[in-house]
C-alpha positions in Angstrom: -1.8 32.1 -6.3 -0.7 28.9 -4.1 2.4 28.1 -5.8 2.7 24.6 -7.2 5.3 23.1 -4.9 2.5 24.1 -1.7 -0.2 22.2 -3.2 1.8 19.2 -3.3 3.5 19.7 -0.2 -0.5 20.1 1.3 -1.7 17.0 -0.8 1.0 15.2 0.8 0.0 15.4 4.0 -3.9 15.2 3.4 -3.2 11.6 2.0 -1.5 11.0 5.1 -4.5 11.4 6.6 -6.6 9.7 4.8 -4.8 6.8 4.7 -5.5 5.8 8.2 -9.1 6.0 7.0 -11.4 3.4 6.2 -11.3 1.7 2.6 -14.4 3.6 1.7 -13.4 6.8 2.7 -9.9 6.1 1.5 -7.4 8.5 -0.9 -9.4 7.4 -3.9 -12.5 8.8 -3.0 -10.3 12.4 -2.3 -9.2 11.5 -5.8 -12.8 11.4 -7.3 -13.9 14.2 -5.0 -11.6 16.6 -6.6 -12.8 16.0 -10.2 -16.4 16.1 -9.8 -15.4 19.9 -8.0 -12.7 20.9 -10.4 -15.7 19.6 -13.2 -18.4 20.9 -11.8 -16.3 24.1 -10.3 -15.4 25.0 -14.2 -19.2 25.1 -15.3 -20.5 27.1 -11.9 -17.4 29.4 -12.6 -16.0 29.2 -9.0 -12.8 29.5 -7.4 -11.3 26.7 -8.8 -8.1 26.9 -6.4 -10.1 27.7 -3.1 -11.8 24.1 -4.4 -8.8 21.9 -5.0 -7.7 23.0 -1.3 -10.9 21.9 0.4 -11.3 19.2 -1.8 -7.7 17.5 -0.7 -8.9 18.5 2.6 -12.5 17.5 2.8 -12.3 14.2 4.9 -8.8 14.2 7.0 -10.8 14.6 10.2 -12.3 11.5 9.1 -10.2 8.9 10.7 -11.2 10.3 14.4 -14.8 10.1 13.6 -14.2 6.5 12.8 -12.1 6.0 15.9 -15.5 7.5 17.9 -17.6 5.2 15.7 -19.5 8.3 14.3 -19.9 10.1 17.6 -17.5 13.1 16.5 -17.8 14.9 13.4 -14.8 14.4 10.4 -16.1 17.9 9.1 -16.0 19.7 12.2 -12.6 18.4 13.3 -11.5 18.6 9.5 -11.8 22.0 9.5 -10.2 22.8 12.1 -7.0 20.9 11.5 -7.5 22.2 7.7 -7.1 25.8 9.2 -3.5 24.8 11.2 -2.6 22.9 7.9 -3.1 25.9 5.7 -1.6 28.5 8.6 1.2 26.1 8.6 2.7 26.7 5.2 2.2 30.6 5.2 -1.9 30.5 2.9 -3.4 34.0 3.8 -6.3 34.3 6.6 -8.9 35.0 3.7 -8.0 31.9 1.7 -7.5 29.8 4.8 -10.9 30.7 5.9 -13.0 29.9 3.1 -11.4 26.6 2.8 -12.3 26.0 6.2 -16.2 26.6 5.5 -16.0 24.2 2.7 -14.4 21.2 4.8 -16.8 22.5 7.9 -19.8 22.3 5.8 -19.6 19.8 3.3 -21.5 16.7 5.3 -24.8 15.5 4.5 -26.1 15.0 8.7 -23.6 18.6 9.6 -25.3 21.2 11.6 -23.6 24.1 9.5 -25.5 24.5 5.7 -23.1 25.5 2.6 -23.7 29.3 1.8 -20.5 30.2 -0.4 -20.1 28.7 -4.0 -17.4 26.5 -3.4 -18.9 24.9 -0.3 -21.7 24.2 -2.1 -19.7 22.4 -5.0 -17.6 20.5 -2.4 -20.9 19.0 -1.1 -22.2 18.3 -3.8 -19.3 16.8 -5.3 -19.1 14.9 -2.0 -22.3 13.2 -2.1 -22.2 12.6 -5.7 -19.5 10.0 -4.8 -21.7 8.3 -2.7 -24.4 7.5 -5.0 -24.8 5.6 -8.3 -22.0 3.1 -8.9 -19.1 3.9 -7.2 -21.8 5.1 -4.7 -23.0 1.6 -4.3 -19.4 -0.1 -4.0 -18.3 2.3 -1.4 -21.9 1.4 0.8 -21.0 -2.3 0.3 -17.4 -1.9 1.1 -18.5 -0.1 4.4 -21.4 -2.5 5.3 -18.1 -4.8 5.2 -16.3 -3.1 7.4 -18.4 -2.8 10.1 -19.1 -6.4 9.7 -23.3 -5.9 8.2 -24.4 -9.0 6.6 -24.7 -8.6 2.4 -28.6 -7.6 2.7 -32.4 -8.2 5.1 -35.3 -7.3 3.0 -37.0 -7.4 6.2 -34.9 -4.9 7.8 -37.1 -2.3 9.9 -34.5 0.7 9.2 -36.0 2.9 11.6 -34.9 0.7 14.7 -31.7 -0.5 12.9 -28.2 1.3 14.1 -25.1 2.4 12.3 -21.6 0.9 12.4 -23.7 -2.6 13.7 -24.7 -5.7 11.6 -27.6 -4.1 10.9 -25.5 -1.1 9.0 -26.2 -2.7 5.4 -25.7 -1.4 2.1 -29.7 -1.2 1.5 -30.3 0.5 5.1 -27.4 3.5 3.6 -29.8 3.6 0.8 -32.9 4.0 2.8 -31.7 6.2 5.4 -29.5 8.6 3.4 -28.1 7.6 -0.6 -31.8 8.0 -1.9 -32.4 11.3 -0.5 -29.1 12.7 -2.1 -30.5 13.6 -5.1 -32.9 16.4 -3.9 -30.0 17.8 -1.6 -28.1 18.9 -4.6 -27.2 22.7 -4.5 -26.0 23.4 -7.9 -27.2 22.8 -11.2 -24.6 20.5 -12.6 -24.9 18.5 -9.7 -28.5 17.8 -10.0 -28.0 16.8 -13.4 -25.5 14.3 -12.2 -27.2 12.9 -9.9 -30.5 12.3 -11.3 -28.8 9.5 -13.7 -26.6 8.3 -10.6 -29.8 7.7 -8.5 -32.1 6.0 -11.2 -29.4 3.2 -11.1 -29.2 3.4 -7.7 -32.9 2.4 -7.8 -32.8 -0.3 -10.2 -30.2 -2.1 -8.7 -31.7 -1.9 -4.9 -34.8 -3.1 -6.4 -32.7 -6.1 -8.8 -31.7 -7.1 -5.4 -34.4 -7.6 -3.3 -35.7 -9.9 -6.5 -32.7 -11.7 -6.9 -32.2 -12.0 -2.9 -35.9 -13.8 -3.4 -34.9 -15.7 -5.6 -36.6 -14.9 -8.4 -34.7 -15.6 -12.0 
């Protein structure tokens, strides 16, 4: 058992982290994170302590991936500084490592899949705070920061770019938040996110109406 006192010794340098992060990939979104594992973790009956690590830890790497403008990885290099974290303050080898394949595989566009349990909570816990409401706010909050106008019906997605003007809440929705749903890996988190993306839709398509003006 990781004694009290390490976890928040561990949380306080994860927030660290984070904190040079983006707004939309800020603390609070390590905050939400953790519920949705520790809730969906209790139902699936995993390792609820193997979670809260990789949940804290799930997006430190992602302040270099911003510096590259999304050329380098946050999981990949999340992982690997999770490991040296976790080394650091003394966490055996065996729960070190399967922390390490949680952050490692817990992105949506990663090259590695989620095989154990917790990984596969930590993903989907990951994505289901990308969609619905707070899924929305955080793609609008984003299309703000890389400076993309508010919306372009027009928009040919397929030729636009990320972390451009073109980089729009509706192209995240296109390209990505509406195929969360059927990337869910566990049963709670389907259930989640079925309700999450139905208001997804309606408010994409309240937009487009209201962007042409209709009352």
């Amino acid at each position: 058992m990781v004694e009290e006192a390490v976890f928040a010794r561990i949380e306080a340098e994860a927030r660290a982290f984070c904190e040079q992060a983006r707004g939309s990939h800020g603390w609070d979104h390590t905050e939400r994170v953790l519920a949705l594992c520790l809730h969906i973790g209790r139902i699936e009956g995993a390792d609820l302590e193997v979670l809260r690590l990789a949940a804290l830890l799930h997006d430190i790497g992602r302040p270099l991936e911003d510096e590259s403008q999304g050329r380098d990885c946050h999981a990949e290099i999340g992982a690997r500084l999770a490991r040296q974290m976790l080394e650091a303050h003394g966490l055996p080898e065996d729960l070190v490592a399967r922390v390490e394949e949680c952050v490692a595989t817990h992105r949506f566009r990663g090259r590695r899949c989620p095989e154990t349990l917790e990984a596969k909570i930590l993903f989907d816990a990951d994505k289901l705070d990308s969609i619905g409401a707070v899924g929305i706010g955080r793609a609008f909050l984003f299309a703000g920061e890389v400076g993309a106008r508010l919306h372009d019906p027009k928009a040919d997605h397929a030729h636009t770019r990320p972390y451009t003007a073109d980089d729009t809440a509706h192209r995240e929705f296109v390209v990505k938040l509406c195929r969360v749903k059927d990337r869910m890996l566990t049963a709670e988190g389907r259930r989640l996110a079925c309700d999450r993306h139905d208001f997804m839709v309606a408010f994409f398509d309240r937009l487009d109406r209201e962007v042409a003006g209709e009352v």
